[in-house]
C-alpha positions, 0 to 999 in steps of 0.5 A: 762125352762119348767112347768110340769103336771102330770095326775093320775100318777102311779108306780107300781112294779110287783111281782113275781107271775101273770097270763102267760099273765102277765108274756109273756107281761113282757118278750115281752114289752120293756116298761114293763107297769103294771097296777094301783093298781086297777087291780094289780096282787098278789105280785105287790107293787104300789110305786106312787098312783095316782099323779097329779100336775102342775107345773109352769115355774120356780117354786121350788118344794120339794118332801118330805116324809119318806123313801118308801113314793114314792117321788124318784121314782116320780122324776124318773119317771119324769127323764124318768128313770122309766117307767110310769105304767099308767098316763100322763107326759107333760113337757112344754106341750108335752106328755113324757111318750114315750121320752127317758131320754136323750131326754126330756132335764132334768138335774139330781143331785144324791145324789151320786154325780156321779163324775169320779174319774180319771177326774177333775172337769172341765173334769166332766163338760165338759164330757157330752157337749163333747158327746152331738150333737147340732141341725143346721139348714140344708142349701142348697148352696145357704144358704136357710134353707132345708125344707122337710119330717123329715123321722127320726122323722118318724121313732122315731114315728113309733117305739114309736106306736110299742111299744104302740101297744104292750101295748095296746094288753096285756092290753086287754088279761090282764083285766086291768082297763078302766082307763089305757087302756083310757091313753094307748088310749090318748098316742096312739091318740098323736102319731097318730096326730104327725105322720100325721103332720110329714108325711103330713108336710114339716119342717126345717131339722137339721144336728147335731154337736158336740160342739167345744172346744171354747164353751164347755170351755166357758159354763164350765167357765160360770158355774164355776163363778156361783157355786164359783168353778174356782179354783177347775176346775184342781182338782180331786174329791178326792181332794175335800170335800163334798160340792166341789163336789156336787157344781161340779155335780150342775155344770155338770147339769148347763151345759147343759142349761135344760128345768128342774132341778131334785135333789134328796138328794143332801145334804143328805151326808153332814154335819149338817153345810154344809148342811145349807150352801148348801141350801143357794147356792142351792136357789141362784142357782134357783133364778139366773138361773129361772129354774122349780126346782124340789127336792127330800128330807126327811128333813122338814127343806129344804122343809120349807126353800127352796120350793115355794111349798111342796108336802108331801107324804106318802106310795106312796099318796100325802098329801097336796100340797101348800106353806111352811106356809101354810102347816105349819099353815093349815095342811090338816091331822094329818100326814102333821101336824106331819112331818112338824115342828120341834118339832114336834106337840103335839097330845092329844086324847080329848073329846069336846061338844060345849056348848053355842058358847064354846068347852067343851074339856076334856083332858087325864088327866080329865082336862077340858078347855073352848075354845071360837069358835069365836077365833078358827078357823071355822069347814068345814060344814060336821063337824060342823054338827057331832061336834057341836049338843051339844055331846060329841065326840072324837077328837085330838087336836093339838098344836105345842111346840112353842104355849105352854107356861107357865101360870101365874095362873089358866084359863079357858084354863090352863093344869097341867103337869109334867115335865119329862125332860128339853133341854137347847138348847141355845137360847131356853129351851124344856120342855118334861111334861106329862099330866098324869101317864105314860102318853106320854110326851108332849113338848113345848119350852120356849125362856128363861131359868127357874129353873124348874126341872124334877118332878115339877108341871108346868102349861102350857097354849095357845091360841084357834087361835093355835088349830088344830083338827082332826078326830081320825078315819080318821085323817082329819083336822076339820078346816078350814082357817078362823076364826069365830064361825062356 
């Protein structure tokens, strides 16, 4: 078990075109580092910008997005499967930009699954156990531990300033930024200090083994009895469904006892019923091993249901970072408010001008409501300078599906909508209603049945605690957490 944090991370893809420097530096460096996006060369795509995180020990973190927002690539990058171009990654609080994959004790799940067809699933588990050596302690006869100079830890550091030396040397010819060269700086100065203590310090010398049969079918047995699998252990993957075999390749990475969980999609190849079943055994698994999690999806209902915490991310930069509810109710920017919910919030381009401790705001239809800023939630002080001096000023109000309602009657908040089309979903009715004449369509959803149907006159009404603004420009939230005037 393990917290991570990553400092200003960033990924950036070369292009084809670059300077020769550029271009000698691709063809020496094994590591292959490129700069941020602030000194990037034309045709460079940057994939993360700027990433920075800690997670604790045994948090459940969910990386979600749409498709190209970065967040596989991060988990990548975290895996050792991608190199860093520029930032810092600890894992338990050890620099790893440097560590190979199979050395920073990590366990993947693909979205793949990655199992071998010809062997079964008890052969899928134990295969990498079969290939790993485990450290032991070196005795002498005597049966003291061997105490002495690591000369092969030595020479991995060795290998490891080489290579950084020849990073740093074309990040001079390069012209790169100030800030990559000082991570390249910070990266040198710890593998420096290790290779002093190594050199100067006498430690505890290992031997390595490979693990016998007895344990390997043990750690198998014990993984199979978590995931439900024991009588799957003789079959091979043809014959199993989809959710069998993702629970075999959660099993593989159990096996191996690491430090972190990374799972990218895992149940993307599911069906919609599996995959709610899955999700359920994925959290068990979580809340029995107490292991950091981290997983990668595109769906917003596994990240609301599954994350201690949430990062949303969008061409390559973080959102917001904080707890399912909390994105959901306190939305950072008008994109968070959108890809989390379902369905998804309701955006109307407004005018509002405060007037007398109310906000004045004028819908696209002409409709004009009164919202009472004691019940709304309070403005951040740069904008209660711009947005409450008595002008009127464009904003986009928001409000989810589920906080409209049908009205009884006219208010001083009460819209008139036409309903377009109606959803009966069951246990709940969505309505699809536009404001205006070839306006968009708007909707809200009912917990009942109503006999309303498309082209009548419907009034829809809510509460002020439910509003969400945002600035049409920047798409920043205006509001803060509390409640209150302002």
């Amino acid at each position: 078990m393990a917290g991570l944090t990553l400092k200003h991370i960033y990924k950036v893809y070369p292009g084809k075109k670059g300077t020769v420097k550029a271009a000698i530096k691709r063809k020496l460096s094994k590591k292959k580092k490129d700069a941020p996006e602030t000194k990037k060369r034309s045709g460079d795509f940057v994939a993360v910008k700027d990433f920075n995180m800690v997670i604790e020990d045994g948090e459940f973190i969910v990386l979600v997005g749409p498709s190209g927002c970065g967040k596989s690539t991060t988990i990548r990058m975290i895996a050792g499967l991608e190199d860093i171009s520029s930032g810092e990654l600890y894992i338990d609080g050890e620099l790893v930009n440097e560590v190979a994959a199979k050395d920073r004790d990590i366990a993947m799940v693909f979205q793949s699954y990655a199992l071998y067809p010809h062997m079964t699933a008890e052969k899928n588990i134990a295969f990498a156990l079969k290939l790993r050596k485990i450290p032991v302690e070196r005795k002498d006869k005597e049966g003291n531990p061997v105490i002495g100079i690591d000369e092969k830890k030595i020479k991995e550091i060795n290998r490891k300033i080489r290579d950084l030396k020849l990073d740093i040397k074309f990040a001079e010819m390069d012209g790169e930024s100030d800030e990559y060269k000082q991570s390249l700086a910070n990266r040198m100065q710890v593998l420096t200090d290790q290779l002093a203590y190594y050199t100067e310090t006498p430690v505890q010398l290992y031997k390595y083994r490979h693990m016998t049969r007895k344990e390997i079918a043990e750690k198998v047995q014990w993984a199979a009895h978590i995931l439900g699998i024991e009588e799957l252990l003789d079959s091979k993957p043809a014959e199993m469904s989809g959710g069998q075999r993702q629970r075999v390749a959660l099993g593989r990475a159990m096996v191996r006892g690491p430090k972190v969980f990374l799972l990218d999609e895992p149940l993307s190849n599911l069906d919609a019923k599996l995959r709610a079943s899955m999700r359920l055994e994925i959290v068990k698994l979580h809340k029995a091993l107490k292991t950091t999690f981290i997983y990668v999806t595109h769906d917003q209902i596994e990240a609301m249901t599954m994350g201690t915490r949430i990062v949303v991310m969008k061409l390559g930069v973080v959102q917001q970072i904080d707890t399912p509810t909390n994105l959901y109710d306190y939305p950072g920017n008008k994109f968070v408010a959108g890809f989390i919910g379902t369905p998804q919030m309701n955006f109307f381009e407004v005018t509002v001008q405060w007037a007398d401790g109310k906000l004045l705001t004028t819908f696209p239809n002409g409709e004009q409501v009164v919202l009472d800023l004691a019940k709304l939630r309070t403005f951040d002080p740069a904008a209660t300078e711009r947005y409450l001096d008595g002008e009127p000023h464009r904003a986009t109000l928001g409000l989810r599906g589920e906080h409209l309602r049908f009205a009884e009657g006219k208010s001083p908040i009460t819209l008139t909508a036409t309903l377009s089309v109606k959803e009966v979903l069951g246990n709940t009715t969505q309505m699809f209603v536009k404001l205006a004449e070839g306006g968009p369509d708007y909707i809200f959803s009912v917990p009942d049945r109503n006999e309303f149907v498309a082209g009548d006159t419907i009034l829809v009404t809510f509460d002020e605690k439910n509003v969400h603004l945002f600035d049409p420009d920047t798409e920043e939230s205006l509001l803060g957490r509390t409640f209150g005037t302002f």
